[in-house]
N, C-alpha and C positions, 0 to 999 in steps of 0.2 A: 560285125554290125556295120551298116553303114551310115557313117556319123554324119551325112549330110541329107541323109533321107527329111524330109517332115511329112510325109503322107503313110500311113498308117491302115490296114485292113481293122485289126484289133489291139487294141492297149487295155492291156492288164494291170491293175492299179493294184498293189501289192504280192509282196514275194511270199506270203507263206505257202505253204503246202496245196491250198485249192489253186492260187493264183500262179502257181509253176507247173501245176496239173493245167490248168487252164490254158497259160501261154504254150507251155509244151501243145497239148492236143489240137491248138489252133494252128501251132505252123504243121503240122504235120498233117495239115490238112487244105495245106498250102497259103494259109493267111498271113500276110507281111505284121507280122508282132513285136510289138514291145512291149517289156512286160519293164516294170518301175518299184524299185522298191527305194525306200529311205534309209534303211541301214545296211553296213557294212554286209549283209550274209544274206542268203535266199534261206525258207524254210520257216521262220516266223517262231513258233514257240519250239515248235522239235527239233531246231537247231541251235536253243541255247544254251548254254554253259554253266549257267544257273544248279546248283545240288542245291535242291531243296529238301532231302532229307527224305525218310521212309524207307520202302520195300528193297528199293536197291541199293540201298547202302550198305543192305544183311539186317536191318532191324529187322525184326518179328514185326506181324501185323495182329 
């Protein structure tokens, strides 16, 4: 990345799963992108660490 850019084709305002689909298919289509998330990790709920219990734990449903 280049940390001294400030001109942007597209900015992606969060990292979960649409917004990393998003930034993804926009450079790859040659658009200068930034994509911005606020927390530590890209991926937004399918990347949390969170066990909330159920199906995959092995409980029965």
């Amino acid at each position: 990345m280049d940390a001294t850019r400030t001109s942007w084709d597209v900015i992606v305002i969060g990292g979960g799963t649409a917004g990393v689909i998003a930034g993804i298919a926009a450079a790859r289509l040659g658009a200068r992108t930034l994509l911005v998330e606020r927390s530590g990790h890209l991926g937004g709920n399918a990347a949390t660490g969170m066990n909330l219990g159920g199906f995959f734990d092995g409980d029965n449903v």
